[in-house]
C-alpha positions in Angstrom: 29.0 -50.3 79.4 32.3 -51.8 80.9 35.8 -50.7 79.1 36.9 -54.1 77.9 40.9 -55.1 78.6 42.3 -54.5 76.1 40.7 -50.3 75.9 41.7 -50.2 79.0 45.0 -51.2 77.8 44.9 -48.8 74.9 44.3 -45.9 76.9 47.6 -47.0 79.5 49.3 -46.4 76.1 48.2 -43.0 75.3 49.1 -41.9 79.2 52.1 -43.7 78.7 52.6 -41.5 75.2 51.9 -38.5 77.5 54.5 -39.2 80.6 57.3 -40.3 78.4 57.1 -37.4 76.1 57.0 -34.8 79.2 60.2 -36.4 81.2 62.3 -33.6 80.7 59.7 -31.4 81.3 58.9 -32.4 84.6 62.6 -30.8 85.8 62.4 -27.7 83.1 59.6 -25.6 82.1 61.2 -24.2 78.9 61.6 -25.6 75.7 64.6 -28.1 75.2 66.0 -28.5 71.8 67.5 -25.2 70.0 65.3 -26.1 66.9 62.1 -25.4 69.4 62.6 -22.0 70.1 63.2 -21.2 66.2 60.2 -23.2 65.6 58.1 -20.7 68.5 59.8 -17.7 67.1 58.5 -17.5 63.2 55.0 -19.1 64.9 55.2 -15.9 66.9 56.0 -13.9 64.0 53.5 -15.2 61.7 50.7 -14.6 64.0 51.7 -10.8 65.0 52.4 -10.7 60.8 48.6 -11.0 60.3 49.8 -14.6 59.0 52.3 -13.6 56.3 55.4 -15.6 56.2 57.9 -13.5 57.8 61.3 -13.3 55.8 63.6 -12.4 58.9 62.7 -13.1 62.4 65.6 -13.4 64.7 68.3 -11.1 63.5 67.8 -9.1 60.0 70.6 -11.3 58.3 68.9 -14.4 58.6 66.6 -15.6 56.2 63.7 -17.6 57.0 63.2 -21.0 54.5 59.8 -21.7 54.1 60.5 -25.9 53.8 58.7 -26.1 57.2 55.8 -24.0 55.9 52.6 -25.8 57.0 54.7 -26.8 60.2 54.9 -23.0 61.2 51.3 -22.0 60.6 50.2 -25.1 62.7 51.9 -23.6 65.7 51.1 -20.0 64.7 47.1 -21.1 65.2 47.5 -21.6 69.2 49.2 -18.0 69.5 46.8 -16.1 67.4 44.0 -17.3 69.5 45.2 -17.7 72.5 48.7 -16.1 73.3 50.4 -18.9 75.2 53.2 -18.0 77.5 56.6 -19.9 76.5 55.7 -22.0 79.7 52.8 -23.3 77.4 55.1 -24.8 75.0 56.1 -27.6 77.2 52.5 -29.5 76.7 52.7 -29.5 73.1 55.0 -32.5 72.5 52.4 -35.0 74.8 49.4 -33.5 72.6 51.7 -35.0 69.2 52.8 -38.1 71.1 48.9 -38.7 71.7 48.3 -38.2 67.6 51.1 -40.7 67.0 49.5 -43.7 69.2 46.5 -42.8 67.7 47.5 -42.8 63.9 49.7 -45.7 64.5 47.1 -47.9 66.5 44.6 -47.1 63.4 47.5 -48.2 61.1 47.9 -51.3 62.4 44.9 -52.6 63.1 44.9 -54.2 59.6 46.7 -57.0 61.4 44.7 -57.1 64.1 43.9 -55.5 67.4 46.5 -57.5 69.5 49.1 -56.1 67.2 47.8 -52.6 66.8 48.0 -52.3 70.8 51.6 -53.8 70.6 52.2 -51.3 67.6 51.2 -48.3 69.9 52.9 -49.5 73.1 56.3 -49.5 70.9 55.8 -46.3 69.5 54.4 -44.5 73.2 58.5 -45.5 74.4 60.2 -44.1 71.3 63.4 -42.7 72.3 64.4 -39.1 72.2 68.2 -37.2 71.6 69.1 -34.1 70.7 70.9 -35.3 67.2 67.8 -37.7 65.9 64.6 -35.8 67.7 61.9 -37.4 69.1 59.0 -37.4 71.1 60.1 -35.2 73.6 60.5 -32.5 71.6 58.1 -30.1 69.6 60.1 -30.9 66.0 58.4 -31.7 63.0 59.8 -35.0 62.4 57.4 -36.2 64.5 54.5 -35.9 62.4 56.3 -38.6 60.4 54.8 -40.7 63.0 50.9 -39.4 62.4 50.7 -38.5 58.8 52.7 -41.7 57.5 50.8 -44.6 58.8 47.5 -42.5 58.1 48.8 -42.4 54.5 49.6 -46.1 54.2 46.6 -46.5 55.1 44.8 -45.1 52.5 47.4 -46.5 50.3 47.3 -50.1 51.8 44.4 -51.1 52.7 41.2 -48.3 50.9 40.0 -48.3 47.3 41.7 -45.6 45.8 39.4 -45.0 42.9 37.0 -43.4 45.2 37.5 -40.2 45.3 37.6 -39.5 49.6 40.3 -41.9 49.6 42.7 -41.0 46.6 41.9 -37.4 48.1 43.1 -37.9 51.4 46.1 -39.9 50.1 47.2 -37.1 48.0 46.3 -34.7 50.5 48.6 -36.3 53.6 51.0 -36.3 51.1 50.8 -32.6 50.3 50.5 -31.5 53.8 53.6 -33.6 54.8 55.8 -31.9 51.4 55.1 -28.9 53.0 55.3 -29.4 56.8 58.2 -31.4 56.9 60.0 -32.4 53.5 62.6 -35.2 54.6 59.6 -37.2 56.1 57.4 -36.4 52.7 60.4 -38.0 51.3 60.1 -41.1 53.2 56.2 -41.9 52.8 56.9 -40.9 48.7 59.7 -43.6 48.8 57.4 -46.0 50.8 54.5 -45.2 47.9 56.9 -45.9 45.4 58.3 -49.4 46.9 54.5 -50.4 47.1 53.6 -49.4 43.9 56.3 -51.2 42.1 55.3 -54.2 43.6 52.0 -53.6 42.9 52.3 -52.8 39.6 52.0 -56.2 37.9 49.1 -57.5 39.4 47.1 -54.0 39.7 48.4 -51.5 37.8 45.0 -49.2 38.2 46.1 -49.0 41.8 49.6 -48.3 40.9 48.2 -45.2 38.7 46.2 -43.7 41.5 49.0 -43.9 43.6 51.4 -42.5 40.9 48.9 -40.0 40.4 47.9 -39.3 44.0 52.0 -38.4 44.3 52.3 -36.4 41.4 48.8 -34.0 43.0 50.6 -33.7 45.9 54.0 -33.0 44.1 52.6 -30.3 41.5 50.6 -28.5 44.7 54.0 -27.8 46.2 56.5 -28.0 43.8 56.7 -24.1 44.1 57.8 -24.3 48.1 61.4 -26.4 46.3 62.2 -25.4 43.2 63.8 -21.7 44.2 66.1 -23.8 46.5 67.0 -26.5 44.6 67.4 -23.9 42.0 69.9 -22.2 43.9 71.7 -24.7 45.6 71.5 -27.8 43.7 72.4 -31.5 45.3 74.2 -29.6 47.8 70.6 -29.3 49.4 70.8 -32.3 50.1 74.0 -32.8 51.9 73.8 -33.0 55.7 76.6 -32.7 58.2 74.6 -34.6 61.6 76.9 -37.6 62.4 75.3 -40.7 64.3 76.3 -44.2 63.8 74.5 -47.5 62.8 75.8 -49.2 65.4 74.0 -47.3 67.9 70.2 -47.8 67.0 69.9 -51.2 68.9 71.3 -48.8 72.0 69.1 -46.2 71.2 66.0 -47.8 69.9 66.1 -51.0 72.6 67.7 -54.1 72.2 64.6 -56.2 72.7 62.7 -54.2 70.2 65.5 -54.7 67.8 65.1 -58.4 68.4 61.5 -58.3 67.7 61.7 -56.3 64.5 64.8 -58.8 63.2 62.0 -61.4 63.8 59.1 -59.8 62.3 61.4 -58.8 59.3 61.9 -62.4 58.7 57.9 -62.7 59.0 57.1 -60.2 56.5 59.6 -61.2 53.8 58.2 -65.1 54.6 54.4 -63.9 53.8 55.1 -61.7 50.8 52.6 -59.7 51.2 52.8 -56.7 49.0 52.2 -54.1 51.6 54.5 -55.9 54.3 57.4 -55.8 51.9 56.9 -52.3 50.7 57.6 -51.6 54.6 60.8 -53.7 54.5 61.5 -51.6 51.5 61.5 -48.5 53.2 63.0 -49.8 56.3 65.8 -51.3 54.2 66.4 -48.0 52.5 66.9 -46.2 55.6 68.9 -48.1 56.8 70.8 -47.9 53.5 70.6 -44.1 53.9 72.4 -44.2 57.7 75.2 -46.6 56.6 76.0 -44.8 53.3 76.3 -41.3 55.6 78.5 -43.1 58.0 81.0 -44.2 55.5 80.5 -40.8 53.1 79.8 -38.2 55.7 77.1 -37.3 53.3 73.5 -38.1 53.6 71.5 -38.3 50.2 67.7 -37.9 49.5 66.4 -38.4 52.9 68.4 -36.1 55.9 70.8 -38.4 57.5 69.4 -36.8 61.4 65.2 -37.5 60.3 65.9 -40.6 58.7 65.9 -42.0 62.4 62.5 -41.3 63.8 61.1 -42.8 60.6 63.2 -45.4 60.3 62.0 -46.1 64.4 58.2 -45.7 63.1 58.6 -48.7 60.6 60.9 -50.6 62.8 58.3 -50.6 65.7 55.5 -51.6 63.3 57.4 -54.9 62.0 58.5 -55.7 65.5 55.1 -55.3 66.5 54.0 -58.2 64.3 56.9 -60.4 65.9 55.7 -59.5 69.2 52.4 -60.7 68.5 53.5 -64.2 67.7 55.2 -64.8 71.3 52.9 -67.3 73.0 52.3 -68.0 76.3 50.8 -64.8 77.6 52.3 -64.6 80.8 55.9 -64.3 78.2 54.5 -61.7 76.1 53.5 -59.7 79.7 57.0 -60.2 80.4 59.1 -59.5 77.1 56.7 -56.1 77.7 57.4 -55.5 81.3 61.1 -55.4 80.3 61.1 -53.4 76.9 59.3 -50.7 79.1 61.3 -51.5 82.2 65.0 -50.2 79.3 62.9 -47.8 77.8 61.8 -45.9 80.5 65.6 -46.2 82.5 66.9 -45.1 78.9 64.3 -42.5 79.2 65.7 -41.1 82.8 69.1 -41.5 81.7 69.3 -39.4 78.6 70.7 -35.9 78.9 69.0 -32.9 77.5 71.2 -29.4 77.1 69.2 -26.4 78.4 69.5 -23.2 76.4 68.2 -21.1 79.4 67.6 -21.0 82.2 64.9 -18.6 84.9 67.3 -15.8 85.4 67.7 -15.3 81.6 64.1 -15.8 81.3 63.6 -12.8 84.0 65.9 -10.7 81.8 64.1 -11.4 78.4 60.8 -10.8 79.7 62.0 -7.4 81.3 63.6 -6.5 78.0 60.3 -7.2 76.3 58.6 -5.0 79.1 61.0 -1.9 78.8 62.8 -1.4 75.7 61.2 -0.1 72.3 59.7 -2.7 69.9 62.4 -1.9 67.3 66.1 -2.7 69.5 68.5 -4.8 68.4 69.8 -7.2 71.2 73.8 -8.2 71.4 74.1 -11.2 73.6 75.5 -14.9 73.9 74.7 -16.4 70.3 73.4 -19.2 71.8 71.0 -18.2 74.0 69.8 -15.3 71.4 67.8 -18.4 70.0 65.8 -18.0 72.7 65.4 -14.5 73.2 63.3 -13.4 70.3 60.8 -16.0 71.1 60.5 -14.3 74.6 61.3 -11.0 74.1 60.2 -10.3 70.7 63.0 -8.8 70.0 65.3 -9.1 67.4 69.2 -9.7 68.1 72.4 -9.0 66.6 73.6 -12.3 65.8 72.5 -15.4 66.7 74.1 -19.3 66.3 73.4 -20.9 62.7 71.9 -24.4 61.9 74.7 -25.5 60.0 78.3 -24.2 58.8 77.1 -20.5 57.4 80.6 -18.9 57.3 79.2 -15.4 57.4 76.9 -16.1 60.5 79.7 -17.7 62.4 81.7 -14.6 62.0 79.0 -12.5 63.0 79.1 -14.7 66.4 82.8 -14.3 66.9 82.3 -10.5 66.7 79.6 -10.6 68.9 81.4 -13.2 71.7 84.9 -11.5 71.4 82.9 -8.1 72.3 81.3 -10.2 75.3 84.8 -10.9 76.4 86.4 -7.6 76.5 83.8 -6.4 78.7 81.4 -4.8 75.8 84.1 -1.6 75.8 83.7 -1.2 71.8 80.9 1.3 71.2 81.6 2.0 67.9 80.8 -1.3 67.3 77.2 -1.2 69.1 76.1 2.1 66.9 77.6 0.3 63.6 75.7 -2.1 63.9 72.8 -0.2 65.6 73.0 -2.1 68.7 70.8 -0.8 71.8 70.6 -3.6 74.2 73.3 -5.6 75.6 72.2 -8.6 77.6 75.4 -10.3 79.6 76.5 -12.5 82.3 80.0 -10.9 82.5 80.1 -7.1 84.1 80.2 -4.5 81.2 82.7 -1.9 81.8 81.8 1.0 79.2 80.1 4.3 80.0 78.1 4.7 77.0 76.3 1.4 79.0 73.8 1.8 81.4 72.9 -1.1 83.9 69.4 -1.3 83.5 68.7 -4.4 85.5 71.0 -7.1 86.7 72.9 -8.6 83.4 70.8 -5.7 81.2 72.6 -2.9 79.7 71.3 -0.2 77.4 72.9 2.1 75.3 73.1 5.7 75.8 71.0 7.3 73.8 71.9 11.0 71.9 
């Protein structure tokens, strides 16, 4: 049987998913984004830990949150069966991309199959940046972009009174409270908006999706309350700073235009569903300007309210989109949204945490030094180290302001710059590796291999 147009068109999308995700990849073949290699590093750990949730993986200070849980044991699966080298890792973000156009496509087929395709193709040229994520990168904000529209879903458009579907509504919820919280905290939001409006005219739907929330919520309340416990609303305070005014740049200006559009569209038809999106879209937006005037991001993360924010955003414009009549315009609206995208795409700048050389070194650490040394080296490239080496290091740079850390680093880059000379400060701190791109001058240092030096032992 012949693949009609518009499969053939769907599957474009899902290579195009694939290509975009793996730009920076095609120039480097190690993870990008800091938050990777932690990610890698307690997967590691929990597979080598016969799957117990490690409390310290990188350096014996630092103290492992379990918010990510689910998150971590998803990538722990591929290294307990198949021990992927960190060259592996690369491929990952394409294989979530893939899941994305997929959930979103199923998503949005409720307004038909023209729009799901336009829905997908939106979603396939997301943009990526260090300070919001993205696609590019193997972060679990992106699973915002499966789990979300597979939970509207069920909450739009299935009978919730059968069990399979209030099930799998409260179970998406669940895995997404405990995989990544922030975009939990956008599709609870999003159930609440719809529910609200719902409530008058169908308030037994209302209580299966209050009910639904509250499963999901009681299954995993026990992952929060210890840290809300401890730290209170200062949990959720976030010190990421990116403005407004930037997400027509950042997002595409055409797209923009097209989700402008199809807000108009949505709050025209009054659809409850459609203006539970605008809800959520207009709370996020909410969210961003109240951080940019406060500094301080409340309930949702000010950095993942983007991506989310992106997800509903393409699915309005998508609706817009849609609408543009003749075809011939619509080909070419398309050929120039992709035509930005993909120039944005080349033209955004990724930092590289290592590169081959220091790759060399780790792997030789791992190779030759006992499983229990402690590594001194740059802070910011021990990030990387433990993942490859499975080793863990002195000191290593913090997510966040942690006073303590940050003076651990200072000790450990001031020792760096006086040419590693203070022993006593390698057996306080029971330091037996030394990994530096500056020439150590002390004799209780051996030069093991180029940038490699190991302490003396007896």
């Amino acid at each position: 049987m012949k693949p009609t147009i518009k499969q053939i068109a769907f599957f474009l999308i899902l290579v195009l998913a694939m290509i975009i995700s793996f730009i920076p990849h095609f120039s480097y073949q190690f993870p990008l984004h800091v938050d990777e290699w932690f990610h890698i590093g307690v997967a590691k750990e929990i597979a080598t830990n016969n799957f117990a949730f490690p409390q310290q993986v990188f350096t014996l200070a630092e103290k492992i949150s379990t918010q990510e849980l689910l998150w971590h044991y998803i990538l722990a699966v591929p290294v307990f069966l198949f021990q992927p080298s960190i060259f592996v890792w690369r491929f990952l973000p394409p294989f979530f991309a893939v899941l994305a156009v997929l959930s979103v496509y199923f998503f949005a087929r409720r307004w038909g199959e023209k729009t799901a395709l336009l829905a997908a193709f939106l979603v396939a040229l997301l943009p990526s940046n260090v300070t919001i994520g993205g696609p590019v990168f193997l972060v679990p904000v992106n699973l915002s972009l499966i789990v979300i529209p597979l939970a509207l879903h069920f909450a739009f458009d299935t009978d919730l009174n059968t069990k399979k579907n209030f099930f799998a509504l409260a179970g998406l919820s669940l895995f997404l409270l405990l995989a990544h919280p922030p975009s939990a905290v956008v599709l609870l939001l999003a159930l609440f908006f719809y529910s609200v409006l719902l409530f008058r005219e169908n308030r037994k739907k209302t209580f299966w999706i209050w009910s639904a929330v509250a499963l999901a919520l009681l299954f995993s309340a026990w992952n929060y309350l210890p840290t809300l416990a401890e730290k209170g609303t200062s949990a959720l305070s976030f010190p990421f700073w990116y403005f407004l005014s930037e997400i027509p740049l950042v997002y595409g200006v055409i797209p923009t235009i097209a989700f402008v559009a199809g807000f108009y569209l949505f709050l025209r038809s009054g659809k409850k569903e459609e203006l539970a999106i605008l809800a959520i879209t207009v709370f996020l937006i909410a969210d961003i300007v109240f951080f940019s005037n406060t500094g301080i991001g409340l309930i949702v993360p000010y950095q993942r309210a983007f991506i989310p924010l992106m997800l509903f955003m393409s699915l309005v414009g998508a609706n817009a989109l849609a609408k543009i009549e003749p075809k011939h315009v619509l080909i070419l609206v398309l050929a120039a949204i992709f035509g930005l995208a993909l120039f944005s795409h080349l033209k955004t700048p990724y930092y590289h945490v290592i590169d081959y050389k220091d790759f060399e070194a780790f792997e030789w650490i791992k190779q030759n030094t006992p499983k229990g040394a402690v590594v001194l080296l740059d802070p910011w490239k021990a990030r990387a180290l433990t993942p490859v080496a499975e080793r863990r290091v002195f000191t290593v740079l913090p997510f966040g302001p942690k006073q303590k850390d940050l003076e651990l680093n200072r000790q450990a880059t001031e020792f760096l710059n006086n040419n590693c000379a203070d022993t006593g400060f390698l057996k306080a701190n029971k330091i037996t590796v030394v990994y530096s791109k500056k020439e150590c001058q002390n004799q209780e240092l051996v030069q093991a291999r180029e940038n490699v030096y190991l302490l003396k032992t007896g």
